[in-house]
C-alpha positions, 0 to 999 in steps of 0.5 A: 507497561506503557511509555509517553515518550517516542524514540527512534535513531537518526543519523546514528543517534537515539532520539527520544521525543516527548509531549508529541502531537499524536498526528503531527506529520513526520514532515512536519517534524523534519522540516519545521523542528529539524529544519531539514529542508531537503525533505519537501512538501508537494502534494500533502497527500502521498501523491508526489513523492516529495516527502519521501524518507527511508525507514528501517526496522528489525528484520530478524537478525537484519534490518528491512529497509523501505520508503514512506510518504513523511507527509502523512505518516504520524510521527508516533509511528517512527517509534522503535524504527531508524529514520534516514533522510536525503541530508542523511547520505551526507557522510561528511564534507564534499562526499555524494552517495553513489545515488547522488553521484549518479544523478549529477553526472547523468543531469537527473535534476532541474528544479531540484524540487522533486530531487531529494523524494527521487534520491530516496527513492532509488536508495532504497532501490540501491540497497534492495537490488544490485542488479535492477531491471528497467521493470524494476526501476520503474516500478521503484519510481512510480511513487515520485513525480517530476515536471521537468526531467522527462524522467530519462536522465533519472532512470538513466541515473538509476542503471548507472548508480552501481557504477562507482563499485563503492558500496555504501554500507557505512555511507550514512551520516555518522554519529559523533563518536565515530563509524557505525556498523551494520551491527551497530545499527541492529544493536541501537534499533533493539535498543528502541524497539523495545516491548513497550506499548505507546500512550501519548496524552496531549492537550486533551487528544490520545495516541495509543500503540497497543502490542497484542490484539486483546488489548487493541480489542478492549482499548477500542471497545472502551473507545468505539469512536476513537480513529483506527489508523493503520498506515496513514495513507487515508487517514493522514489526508483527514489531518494535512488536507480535510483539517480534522482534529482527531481526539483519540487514535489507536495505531495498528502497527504494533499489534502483533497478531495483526501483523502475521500472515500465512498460508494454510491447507486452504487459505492465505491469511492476511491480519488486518495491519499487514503491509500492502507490501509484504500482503501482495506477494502472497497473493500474486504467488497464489495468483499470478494473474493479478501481478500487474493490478498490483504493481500499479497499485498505488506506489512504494511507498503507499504500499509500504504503509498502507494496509490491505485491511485498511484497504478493505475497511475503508471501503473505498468504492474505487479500492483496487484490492476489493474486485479481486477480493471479492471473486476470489471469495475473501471473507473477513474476519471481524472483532469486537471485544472478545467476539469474533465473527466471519463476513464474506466480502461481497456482504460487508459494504452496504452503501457509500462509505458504509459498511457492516463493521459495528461500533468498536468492532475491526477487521482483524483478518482477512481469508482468501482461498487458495485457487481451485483446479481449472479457476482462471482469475484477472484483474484490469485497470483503466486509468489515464496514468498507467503508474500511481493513478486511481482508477476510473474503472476497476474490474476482476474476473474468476472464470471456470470452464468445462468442455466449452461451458461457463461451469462458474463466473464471478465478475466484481467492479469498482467506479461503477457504483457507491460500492465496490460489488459483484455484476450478479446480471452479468454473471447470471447470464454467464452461468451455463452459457458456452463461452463465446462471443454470443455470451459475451455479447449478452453478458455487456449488455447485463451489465448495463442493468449491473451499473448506472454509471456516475460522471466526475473528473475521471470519467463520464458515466457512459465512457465508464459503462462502455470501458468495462464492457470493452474490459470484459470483452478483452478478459475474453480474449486472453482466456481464448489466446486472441490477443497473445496473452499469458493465462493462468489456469490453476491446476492445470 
């Protein structure tokens, strides 16, 4: 069965919405139907952390709570979820929730502007950790951008928020009939996240939600041409900042066997709407060299939408998941209809933006390796911000020696080309050759035949060329111990 309408819980309360706009933004809704205010626009693409709301799910008997970017998520995606604003921890009167306390008393707002995403922000920290790191508090941060704080009296915020010892588990805005339990938040959100597919009709354009991966399958071979919209962190800038009309979408974040990933005997499989959130850990787990491309992968609340598939199939050629993909030898699997076949990474992308998927067809999965006995994997990213930046150059490396000689190497590249690919040149030169500082020499001076550089706002062409081969000169290094760095070896 299938339903028009939309509904999810606000402040205690199950709000059903109908005739929706498929791709009016959550913003959108909240400020201009709700006129609530306290949610901002900054940016209208993610950036900023102005917009940013909490939203909580069905996690097992439990509930999962996590930031967004409400500037481009749909708002056909809250249906079946609890969404939870700054004007959401106003439980009444003159009471502040100890995050807003913390943040008066510690002089964390100026403007106010950037305040509410901030507040947000380290609620969701507040209820996900009790005890956060100076690590953790920055990475739960990098999502939100502030002018004139300094960001010193906010973090300073963050470690005293825990102060108060109040708690908060009934802190949010109750409904009218009174206080509201953690078990009355899981009944109500059972109440909406029933197993109803979604398919929204209005003034000629479509919003689909299918709930099994046959019938997204057949609802896009019927509808080769209709958008596929995963986490919207792409797709959402089409509507807020290119204008886009778009006539038929089809949502992948209720496709159940698009959301499951496991680890088998010899892979991690990661279905193709599975969160950069949830996909991340499973990777870094398996490769603990790659944690910190990861951790400066976009911020929270990107990762909490966005999607490694969509990461994947947008083909971005500064993506920062592709390089480490490819040397890690990820294939995809893709769908059409009821076909399946199995593509490796380093095949799928042909030109700018082009890439090998055919009309109707999807990544339903992607497979990665489990490391090899002796594979030493990293990855380096070179951008003027250390936090949620894209890159200039991105590069990833799998290394295998044996006494002293390059038995494998595989090298992948991003901002270098119209495609994220493989230095074949430099890896060639590799192949064999002692590990040295005369093979690193030659194998630079290969990539200047890999890449010819272009030039835009991030970076010129020779300033890139010269990074990466400075990049490449630091990853050899590390697996030497010169710079005192961790080096993870597998199986060893």
């Amino acid at each position: 069965m299938s339903r028009s309408s939309i509904r999810f819980v606000l402040d205690g309360e199950v709000v059903q919405l109908d005739n929706v706009d498929p791709t009016r933004t959550v913003l959108q809704y909240l400020r201009e139907d709700l006129g609530r205010a306290g949610t901002k626009e900054g940016c209208a693409e993610g950036d900023c952390g102005a917009c940013t709301v909490a939203l909580a799910e069905l996690d097992g008997d439990g509930i999962a709570l996590r930031t967004v970017n409400s500037c481009i998520q749909f708002l056909p995606t809250l249906d079946g979820k609890e969404l939870i604003t700054v004007e959401s921890l106003a439980r009444g009167g003159n009471d502040l929730h100890p995050v807003q306390r913390a943040m008066v008393d510690n002089h964390g707002s100026q403007c106010g502007f950037c305040t509410p995403g901030f507040v947000m922000s380290l609620f969701a920290l507040y209820k996900s950790n009790a005890s956060p790191s100076r690590q953790e508090i920055d990475d739960a941060l990098a999502g939100n951008l502030c002018r004139c704080t300094g960001y010193r009296p906010i973090i300073a915020a963050a470690q005293a928020m825990y102060d108060d010892g109040t708690g908060d588990d009934d802190w949010l805005r109750q409904p009218a009939g009174g206080a509201q339990s953690v078990e009355d938040r899981v009944a109500m959100l059972r109440q909406v996240a029933t197993g109803d597919a979604l398919d929204i009709a209005l003034a000629g354009r479509r919003f689909m939600a299918p709930l099994d991966i046959d019938t997204f399958a057949d609802a896009f071979a019927a509808h080769p041409d209709a958008t596929i919209l995963a986490g919207g962190t792409d797709v959402g800038l089409w509507v807020t900042k290119q204008h886009r009309e778009l006539d038929t979408v089809i949502y992948t974040g209720r496709v159940a066997e698009l959301l499951q990933a496991q680890t088998t005997a010899t892979h991690i499989e990661i279905g193709g709407a599975v969160t950069l959130t949830s996909a991340i850990p499973l990777l870094v787990a398996h490769y603990p060299g790659l944690d910190e491309l990861f951790r400066r992968f976009a911020s929270p609340p990107i990762r909490n939408a966005g999607t490694l598939g969509g990461n994947v199939a947008n083909g971005s050629p500064i993506g920062d998941s592709m390089p480490a993909l490819m040397v890690l030898g990820a294939t995809l699997v893709l769908r059409k209809g009821s076909v399946e076949r199995e593509l490796q990474l380093d095949e799928f992308y042909h030109d700018y933006q082009v890439n090998d998927l055919d009309a109707g067809e999807f990544v339903a999965c992607i497979r990665v390796p489990l490391p090899a006995d002796g594979d030493v994997v990293s990855s380096q990213k070179w951008s003027k911000r250390f936090d949620q930046d894209i890159s200039a150059v991105c590069t990833a490396y799998r290394l295998r020696l044996a006494d002293g000689r390059v038995q494998d190497f595989r090298m992948a590249c991003g901002g270098l080309a119209a495609t994220i690919r493989r230095a074949a040149k430099c890896e060639a030169v590799m192949r064999g050759a002692a590990w040295n500082e005369e093979t690193i020499t030659a194998a630079c001076a290969a990539l200047a035949e890999d890449f010819s550089p272009i030039s835009d706002m991030r970076a010129s062409a020779d300033i890139r060329l010269v990074a990466v081969q400075n990049l490449l000169q630091r990853f050899f290094l590390e697996t030497r111990g010169d710079l005192g760095e961790t080096v993870y070896t597998y199986g060893r």
